[in-house]
TORMI-273010 format. One line per 5 residues: number of its first residue (from 0); their letters; for each residue x, y, z of N, C-alpha, C, CB. Coordinates in Angstrom, 1 decimal, m for minus. Glycine has a CB too. Example, Ala and Ser with C-alpha at 12.3 -4.5 7.8 and 13.67 -1.06 7.14 Angstrom:
2
0	AS	13.2,m5.7,7.8,12.3,m4.5,7.8,13.2,m3.3,7.8,11.3,m4.5,9.0 ~ 12.8,m2.2,7.1,13.7,m1.1,7.1,12.9,0.0,7.9,14.1,m0.6,5.7
END
This chain:
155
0	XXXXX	23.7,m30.5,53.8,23.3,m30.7,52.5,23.6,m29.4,51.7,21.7,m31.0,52.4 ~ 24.1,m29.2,51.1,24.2,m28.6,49.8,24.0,m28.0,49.0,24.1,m28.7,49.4 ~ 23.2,m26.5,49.1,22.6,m25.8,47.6,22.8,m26.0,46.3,23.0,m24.7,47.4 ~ 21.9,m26.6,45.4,22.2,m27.1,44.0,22.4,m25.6,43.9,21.0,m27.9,43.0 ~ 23.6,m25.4,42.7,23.7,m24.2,41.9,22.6,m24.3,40.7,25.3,m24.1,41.3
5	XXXXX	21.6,m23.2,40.7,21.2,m22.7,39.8,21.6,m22.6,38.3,21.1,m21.8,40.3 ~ 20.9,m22.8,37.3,21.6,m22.8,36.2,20.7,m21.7,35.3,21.6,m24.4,35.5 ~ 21.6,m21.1,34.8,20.8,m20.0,34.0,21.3,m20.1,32.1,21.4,m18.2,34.8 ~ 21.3,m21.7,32.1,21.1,m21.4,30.7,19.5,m21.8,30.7,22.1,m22.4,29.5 ~ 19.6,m21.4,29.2,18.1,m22.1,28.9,18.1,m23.3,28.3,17.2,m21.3,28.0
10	XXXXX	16.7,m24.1,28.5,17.2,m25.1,28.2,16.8,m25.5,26.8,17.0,m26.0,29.2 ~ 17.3,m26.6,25.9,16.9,m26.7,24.3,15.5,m26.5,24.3,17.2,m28.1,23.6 ~ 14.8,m27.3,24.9,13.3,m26.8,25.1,12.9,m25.5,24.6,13.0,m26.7,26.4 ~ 13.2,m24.8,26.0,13.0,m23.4,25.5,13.9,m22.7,24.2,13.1,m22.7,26.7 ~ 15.2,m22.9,24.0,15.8,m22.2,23.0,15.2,m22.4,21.4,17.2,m22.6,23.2
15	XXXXX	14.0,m23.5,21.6,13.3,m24.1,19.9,12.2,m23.3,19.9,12.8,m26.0,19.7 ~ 12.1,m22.7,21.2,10.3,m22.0,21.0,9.0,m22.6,21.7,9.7,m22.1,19.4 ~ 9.7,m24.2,21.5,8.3,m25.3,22.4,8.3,m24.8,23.4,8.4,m27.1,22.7 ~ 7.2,m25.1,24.0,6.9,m24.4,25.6,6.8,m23.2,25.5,7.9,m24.6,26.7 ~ 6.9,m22.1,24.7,6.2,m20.5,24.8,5.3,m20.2,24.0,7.1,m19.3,24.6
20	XXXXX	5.0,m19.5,24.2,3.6,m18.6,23.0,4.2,m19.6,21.4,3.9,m15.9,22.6 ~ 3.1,m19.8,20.6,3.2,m20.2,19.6,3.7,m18.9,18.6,2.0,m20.7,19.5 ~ 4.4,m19.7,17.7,4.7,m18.4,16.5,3.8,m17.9,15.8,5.7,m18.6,15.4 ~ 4.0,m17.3,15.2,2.5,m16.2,14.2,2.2,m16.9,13.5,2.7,m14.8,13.1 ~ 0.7,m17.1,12.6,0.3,m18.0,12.1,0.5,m17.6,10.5,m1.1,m18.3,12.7
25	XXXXX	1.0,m16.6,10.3,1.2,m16.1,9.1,2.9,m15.6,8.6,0.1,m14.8,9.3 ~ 3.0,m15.4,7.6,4.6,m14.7,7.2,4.7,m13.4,7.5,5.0,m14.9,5.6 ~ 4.9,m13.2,8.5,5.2,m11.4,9.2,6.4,m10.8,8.0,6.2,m11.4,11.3 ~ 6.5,m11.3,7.5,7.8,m10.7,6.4,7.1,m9.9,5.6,8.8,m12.0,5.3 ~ 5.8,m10.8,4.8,5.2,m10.5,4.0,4.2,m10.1,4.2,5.0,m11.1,3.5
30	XXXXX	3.2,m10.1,5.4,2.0,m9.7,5.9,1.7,m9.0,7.2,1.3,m10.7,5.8 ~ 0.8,m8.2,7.2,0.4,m7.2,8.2,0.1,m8.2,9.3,m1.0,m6.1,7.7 ~ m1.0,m9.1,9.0,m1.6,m10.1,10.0,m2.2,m11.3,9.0,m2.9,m9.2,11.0 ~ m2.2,m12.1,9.9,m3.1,m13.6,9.1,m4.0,m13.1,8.4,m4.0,m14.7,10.0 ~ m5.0,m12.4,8.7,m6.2,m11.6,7.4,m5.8,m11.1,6.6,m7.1,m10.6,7.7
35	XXXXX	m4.4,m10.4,6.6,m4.0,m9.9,5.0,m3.8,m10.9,4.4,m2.6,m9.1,4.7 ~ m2.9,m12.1,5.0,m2.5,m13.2,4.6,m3.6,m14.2,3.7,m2.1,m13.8,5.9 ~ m4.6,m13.9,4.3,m6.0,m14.8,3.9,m6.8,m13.5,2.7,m7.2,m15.2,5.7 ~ m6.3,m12.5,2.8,m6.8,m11.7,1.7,m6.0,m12.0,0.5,m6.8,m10.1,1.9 ~ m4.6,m12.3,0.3,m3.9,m12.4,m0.3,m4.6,m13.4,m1.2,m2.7,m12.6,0.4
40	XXXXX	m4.7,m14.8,m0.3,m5.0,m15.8,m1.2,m6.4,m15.4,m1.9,m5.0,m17.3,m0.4 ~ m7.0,m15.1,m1.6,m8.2,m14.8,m1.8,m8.5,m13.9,m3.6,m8.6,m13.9,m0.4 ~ m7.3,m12.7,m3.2,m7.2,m12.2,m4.8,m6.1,m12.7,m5.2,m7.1,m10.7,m5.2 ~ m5.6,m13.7,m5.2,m4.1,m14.5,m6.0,m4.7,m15.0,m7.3,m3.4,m15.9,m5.1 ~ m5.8,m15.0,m7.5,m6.0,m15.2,m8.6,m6.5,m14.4,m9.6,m6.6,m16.0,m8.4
45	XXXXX	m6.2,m13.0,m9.6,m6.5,m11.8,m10.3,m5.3,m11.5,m11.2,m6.9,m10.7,m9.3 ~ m5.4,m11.3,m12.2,m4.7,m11.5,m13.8,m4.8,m9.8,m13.7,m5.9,m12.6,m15.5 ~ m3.5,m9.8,m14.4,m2.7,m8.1,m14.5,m2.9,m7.7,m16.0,m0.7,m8.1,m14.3 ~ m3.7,m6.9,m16.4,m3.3,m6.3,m17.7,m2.6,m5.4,m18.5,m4.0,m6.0,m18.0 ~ m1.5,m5.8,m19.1,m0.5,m4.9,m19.6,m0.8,m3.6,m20.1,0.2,m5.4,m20.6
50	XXXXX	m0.2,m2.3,m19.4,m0.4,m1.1,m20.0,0.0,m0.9,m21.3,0.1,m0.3,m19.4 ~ m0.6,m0.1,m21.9,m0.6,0.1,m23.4,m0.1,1.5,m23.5,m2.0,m0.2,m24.1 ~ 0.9,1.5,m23.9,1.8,3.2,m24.3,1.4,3.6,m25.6,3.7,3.2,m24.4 ~ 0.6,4.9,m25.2,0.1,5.4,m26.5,1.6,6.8,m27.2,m1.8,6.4,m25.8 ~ 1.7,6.4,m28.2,2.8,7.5,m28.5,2.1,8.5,m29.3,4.3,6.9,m29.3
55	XXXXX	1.8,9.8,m28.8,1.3,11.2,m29.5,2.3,12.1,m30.3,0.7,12.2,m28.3 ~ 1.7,12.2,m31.4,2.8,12.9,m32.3,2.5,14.5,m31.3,2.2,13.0,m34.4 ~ 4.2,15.5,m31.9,3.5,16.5,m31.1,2.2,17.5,m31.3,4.3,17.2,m31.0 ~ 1.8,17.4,m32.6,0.5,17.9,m33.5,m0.5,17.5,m32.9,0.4,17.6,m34.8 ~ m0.8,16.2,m32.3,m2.3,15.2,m31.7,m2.3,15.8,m30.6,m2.1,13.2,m31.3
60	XXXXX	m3.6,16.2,m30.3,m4.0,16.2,m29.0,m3.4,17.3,m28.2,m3.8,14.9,m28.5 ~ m3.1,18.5,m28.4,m2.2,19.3,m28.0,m2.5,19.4,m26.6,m2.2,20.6,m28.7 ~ m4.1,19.8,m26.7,m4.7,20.6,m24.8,m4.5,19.2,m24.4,m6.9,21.4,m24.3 ~ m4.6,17.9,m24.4,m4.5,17.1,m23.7,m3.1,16.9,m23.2,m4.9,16.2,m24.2 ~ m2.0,17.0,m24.1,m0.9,16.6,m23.6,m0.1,17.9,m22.8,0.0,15.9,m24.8
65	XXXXX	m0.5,18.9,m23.1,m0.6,20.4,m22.6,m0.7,20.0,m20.9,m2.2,21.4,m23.3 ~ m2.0,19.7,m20.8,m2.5,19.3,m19.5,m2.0,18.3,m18.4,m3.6,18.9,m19.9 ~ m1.3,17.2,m19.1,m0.8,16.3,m18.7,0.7,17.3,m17.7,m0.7,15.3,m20.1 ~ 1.4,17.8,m19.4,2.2,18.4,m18.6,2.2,19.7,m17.4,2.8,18.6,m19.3 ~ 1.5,20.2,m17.3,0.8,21.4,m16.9,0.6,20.7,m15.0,m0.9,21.7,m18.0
70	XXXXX	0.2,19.6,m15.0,0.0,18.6,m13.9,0.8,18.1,m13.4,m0.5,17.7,m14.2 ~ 2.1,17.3,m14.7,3.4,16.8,m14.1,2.8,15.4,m13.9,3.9,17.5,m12.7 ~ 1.5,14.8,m14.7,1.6,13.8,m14.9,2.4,12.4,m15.6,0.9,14.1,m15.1 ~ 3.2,13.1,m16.1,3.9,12.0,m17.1,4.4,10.7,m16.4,5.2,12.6,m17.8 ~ 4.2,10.8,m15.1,4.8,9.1,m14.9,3.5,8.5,m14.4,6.2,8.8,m13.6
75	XXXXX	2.4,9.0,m14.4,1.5,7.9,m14.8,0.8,7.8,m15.8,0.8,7.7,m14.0 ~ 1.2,8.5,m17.0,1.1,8.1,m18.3,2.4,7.2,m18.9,0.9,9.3,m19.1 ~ 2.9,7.1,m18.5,4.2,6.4,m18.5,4.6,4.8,m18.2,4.8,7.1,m17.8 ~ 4.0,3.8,m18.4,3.7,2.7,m18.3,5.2,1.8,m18.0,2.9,2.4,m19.6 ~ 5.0,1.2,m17.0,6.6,0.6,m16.1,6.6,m0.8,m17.0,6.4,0.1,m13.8
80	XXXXX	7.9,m1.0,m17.5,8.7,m1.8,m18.3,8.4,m3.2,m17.9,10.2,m1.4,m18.2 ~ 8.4,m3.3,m15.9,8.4,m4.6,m16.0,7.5,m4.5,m14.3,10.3,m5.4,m16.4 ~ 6.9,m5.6,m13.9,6.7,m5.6,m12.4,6.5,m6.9,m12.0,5.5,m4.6,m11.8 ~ 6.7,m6.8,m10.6,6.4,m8.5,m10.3,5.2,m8.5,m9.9,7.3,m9.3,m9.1 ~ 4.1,m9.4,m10.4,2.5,m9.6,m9.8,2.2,m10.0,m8.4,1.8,m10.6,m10.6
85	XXXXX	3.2,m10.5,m7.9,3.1,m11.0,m6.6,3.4,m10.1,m5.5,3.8,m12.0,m6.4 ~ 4.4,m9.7,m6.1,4.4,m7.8,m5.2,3.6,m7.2,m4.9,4.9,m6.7,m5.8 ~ 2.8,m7.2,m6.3,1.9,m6.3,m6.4,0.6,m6.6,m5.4,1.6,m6.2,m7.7 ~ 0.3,m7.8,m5.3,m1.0,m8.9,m4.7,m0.1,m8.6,m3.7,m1.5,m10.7,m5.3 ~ 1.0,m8.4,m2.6,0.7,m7.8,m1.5,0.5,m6.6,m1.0,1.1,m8.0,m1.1
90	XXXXX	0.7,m5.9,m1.8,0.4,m4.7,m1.7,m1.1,m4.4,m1.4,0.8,m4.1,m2.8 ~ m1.5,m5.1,m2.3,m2.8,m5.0,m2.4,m3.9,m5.5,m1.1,m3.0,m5.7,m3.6 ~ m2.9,m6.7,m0.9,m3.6,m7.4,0.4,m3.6,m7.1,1.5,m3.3,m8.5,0.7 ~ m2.2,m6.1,1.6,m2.0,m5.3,3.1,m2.6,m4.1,3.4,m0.6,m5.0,3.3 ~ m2.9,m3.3,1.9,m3.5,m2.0,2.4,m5.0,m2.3,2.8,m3.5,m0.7,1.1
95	XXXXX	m5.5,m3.5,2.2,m6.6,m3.9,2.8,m7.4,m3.5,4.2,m6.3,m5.0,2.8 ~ m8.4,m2.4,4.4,m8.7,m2.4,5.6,m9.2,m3.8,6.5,m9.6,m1.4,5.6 ~ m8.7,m3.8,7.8,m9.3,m5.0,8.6,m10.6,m4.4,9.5,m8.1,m5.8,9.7 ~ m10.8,m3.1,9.2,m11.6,m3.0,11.0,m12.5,m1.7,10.2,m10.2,m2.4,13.0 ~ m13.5,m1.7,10.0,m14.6,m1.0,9.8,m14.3,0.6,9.9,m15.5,m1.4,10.7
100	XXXXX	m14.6,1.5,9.0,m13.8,2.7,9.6,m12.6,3.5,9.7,m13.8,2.7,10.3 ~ m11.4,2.5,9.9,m9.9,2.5,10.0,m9.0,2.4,8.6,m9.4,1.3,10.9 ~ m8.5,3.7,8.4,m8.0,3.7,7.3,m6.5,3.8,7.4,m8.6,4.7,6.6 ~ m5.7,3.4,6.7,m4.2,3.4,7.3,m3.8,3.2,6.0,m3.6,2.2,8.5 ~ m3.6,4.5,5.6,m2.6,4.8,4.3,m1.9,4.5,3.5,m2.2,5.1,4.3
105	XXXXX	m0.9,3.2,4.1,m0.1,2.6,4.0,0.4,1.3,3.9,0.1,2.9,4.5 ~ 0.9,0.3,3.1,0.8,m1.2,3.0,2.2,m1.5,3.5,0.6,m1.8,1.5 ~ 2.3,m2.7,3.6,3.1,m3.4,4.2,3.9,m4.5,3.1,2.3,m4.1,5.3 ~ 4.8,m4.5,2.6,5.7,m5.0,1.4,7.1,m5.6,1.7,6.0,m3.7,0.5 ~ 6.8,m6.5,1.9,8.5,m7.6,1.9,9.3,m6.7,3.5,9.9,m7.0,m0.3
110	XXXXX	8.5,m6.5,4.0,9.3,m6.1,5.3,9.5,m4.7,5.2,10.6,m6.8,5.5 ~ 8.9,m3.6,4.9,8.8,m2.2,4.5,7.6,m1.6,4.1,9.6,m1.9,3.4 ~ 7.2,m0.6,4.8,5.8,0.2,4.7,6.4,1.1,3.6,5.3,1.2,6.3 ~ 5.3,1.0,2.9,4.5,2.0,1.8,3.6,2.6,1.9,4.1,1.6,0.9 ~ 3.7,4.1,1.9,2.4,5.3,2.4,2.0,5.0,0.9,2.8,7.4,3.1
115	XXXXX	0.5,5.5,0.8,m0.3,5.6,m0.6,m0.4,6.6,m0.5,m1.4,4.9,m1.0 ~ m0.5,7.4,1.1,m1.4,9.0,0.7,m1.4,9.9,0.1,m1.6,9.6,1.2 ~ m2.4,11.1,0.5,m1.8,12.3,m0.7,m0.8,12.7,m1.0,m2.1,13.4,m0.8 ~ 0.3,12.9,0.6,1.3,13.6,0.5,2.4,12.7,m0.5,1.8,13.9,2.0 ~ 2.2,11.1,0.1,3.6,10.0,m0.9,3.4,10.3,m2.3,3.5,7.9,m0.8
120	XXXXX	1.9,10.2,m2.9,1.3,10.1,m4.1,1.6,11.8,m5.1,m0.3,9.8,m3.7 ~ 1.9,12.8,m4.0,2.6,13.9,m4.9,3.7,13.9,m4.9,2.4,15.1,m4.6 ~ 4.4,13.4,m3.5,5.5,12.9,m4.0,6.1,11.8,m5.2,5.9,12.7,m3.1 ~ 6.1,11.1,m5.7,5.9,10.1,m6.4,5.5,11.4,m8.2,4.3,8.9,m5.3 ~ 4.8,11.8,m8.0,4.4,12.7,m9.0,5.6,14.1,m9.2,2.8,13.1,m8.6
125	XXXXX	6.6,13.7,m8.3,7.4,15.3,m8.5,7.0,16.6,m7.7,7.2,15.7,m10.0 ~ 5.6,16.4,m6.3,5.1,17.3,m5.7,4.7,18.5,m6.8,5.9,17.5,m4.6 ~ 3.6,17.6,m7.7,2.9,18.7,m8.7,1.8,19.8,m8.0,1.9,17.8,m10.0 ~ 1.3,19.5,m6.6,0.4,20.3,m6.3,1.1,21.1,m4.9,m1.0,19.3,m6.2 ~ 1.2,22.2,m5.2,1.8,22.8,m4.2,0.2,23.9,m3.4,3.3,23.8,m5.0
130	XXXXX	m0.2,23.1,m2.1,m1.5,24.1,m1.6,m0.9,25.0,m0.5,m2.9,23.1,m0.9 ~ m1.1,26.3,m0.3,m1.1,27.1,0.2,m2.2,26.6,1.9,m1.5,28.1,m0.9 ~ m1.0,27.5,2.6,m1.8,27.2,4.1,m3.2,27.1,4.3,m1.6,28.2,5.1 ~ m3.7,26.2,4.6,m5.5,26.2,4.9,m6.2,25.8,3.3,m6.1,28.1,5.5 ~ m5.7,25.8,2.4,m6.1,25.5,1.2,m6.1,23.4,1.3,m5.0,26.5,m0.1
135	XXXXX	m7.2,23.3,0.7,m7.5,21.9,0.7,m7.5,21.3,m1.1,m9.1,21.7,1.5 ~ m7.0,19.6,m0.8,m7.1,18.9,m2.4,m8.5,19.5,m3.0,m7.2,16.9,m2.4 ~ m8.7,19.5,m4.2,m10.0,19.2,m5.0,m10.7,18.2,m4.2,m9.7,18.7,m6.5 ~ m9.8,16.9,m4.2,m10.8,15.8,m3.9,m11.2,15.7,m2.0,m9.9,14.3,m4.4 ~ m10.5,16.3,m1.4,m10.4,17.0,m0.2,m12.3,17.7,m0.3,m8.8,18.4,m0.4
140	XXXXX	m12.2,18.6,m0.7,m13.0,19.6,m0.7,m14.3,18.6,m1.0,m12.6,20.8,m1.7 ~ m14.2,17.7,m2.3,m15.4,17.3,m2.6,m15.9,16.8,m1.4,m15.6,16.4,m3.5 ~ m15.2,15.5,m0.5,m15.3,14.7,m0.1,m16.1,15.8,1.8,m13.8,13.8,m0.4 ~ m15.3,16.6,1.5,m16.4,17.3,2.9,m17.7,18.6,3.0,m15.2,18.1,3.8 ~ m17.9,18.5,1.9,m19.4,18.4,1.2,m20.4,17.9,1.7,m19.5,17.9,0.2
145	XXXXX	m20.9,18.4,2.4,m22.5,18.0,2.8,m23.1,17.2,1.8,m23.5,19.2,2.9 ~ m23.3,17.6,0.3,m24.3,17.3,m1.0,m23.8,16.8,m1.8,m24.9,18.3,m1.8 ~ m24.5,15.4,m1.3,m24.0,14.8,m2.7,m22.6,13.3,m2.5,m23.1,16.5,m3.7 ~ m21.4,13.5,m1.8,m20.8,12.5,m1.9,m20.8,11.3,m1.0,m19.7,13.0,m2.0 ~ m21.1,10.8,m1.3,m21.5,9.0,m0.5,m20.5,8.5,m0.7,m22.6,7.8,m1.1
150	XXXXX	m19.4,8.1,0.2,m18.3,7.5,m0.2,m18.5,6.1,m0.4,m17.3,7.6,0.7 ~ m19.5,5.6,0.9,m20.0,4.1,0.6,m20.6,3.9,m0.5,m21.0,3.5,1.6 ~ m21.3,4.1,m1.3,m22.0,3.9,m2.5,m21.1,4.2,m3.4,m23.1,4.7,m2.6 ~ m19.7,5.2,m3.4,m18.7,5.0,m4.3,m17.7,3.7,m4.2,m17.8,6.1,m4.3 ~ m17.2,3.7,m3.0,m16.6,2.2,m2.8,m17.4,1.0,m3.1,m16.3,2.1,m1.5
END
């Protein structure tokens, strides 16, 4: 008798996916996990309000616009021309914390991480705050304060 030869394709079965682990229950393209997925729908119904560009003569408001520049604020006084809202609603849905405690900086966007933190966010601003070794943010400092800041009661 005969050794059947072994076959090492696979068979259609397996090459469709039936018969192994089920696929993700969510659009991994778009989302971190099914719970972003389900956060998503959840604020999909939240309405965007158009920024309003204030134009200051150079005479108005001098220390204010002084300050602004002084900061290197101008691009977020600077109001973006156009954006997509759905973009935005994932952004929103992914930085979403899932787990009590765990903070992860960062969202998840059409298949590409986006940091939010301090460092992207000065970047993003032109790196207006340059701190010296061991020197900490303003908001840094508040926030490790014994007196006074409750983060839960701010959130």
């Amino acid at each position: 008798m005969a050794l059947k030869k072994l076959s090492m394709k696979r068979s259609r079965r397996d090459a469709t996916g039936e018969g192994s682990s089920a696929a993700p229950e969510f659009d991994s393209h778009r989302f971190r996990s099914a719970e972003h997925q389900q956060r998503f729908e959840a604020i999909r119904g939240w309405s965007f309000h158009r920024e309003r560009s204030v134009q200051l003569r150079e005479d108005e408001y001098t220390n204010f616009q002084e300050e602004i520049a002084r900061r290197r604020w101008t691009p977020l006084v600077t109001p973006m021309a156009k954006f997509d809202p759905e973009i935005v609603l994932e952004f929103y849905a992914n930085a979403w914390p899932t787990e009590e405690g765990v903070r992860d900086m960062r969202s998840w966007v059409r298949g590409q991480w986006i940091p939010f933190d301090a460092d992207a966010l000065s970047q993003f601003l032109g790196d207006p705050l340059v701190l010296e070794e061991g020197q900490q943010r303003e908001f840094s400092q508040r926030r490790n304060r014994a007196d006074g800041f409750d983060e839960e009661a701010i959130a």
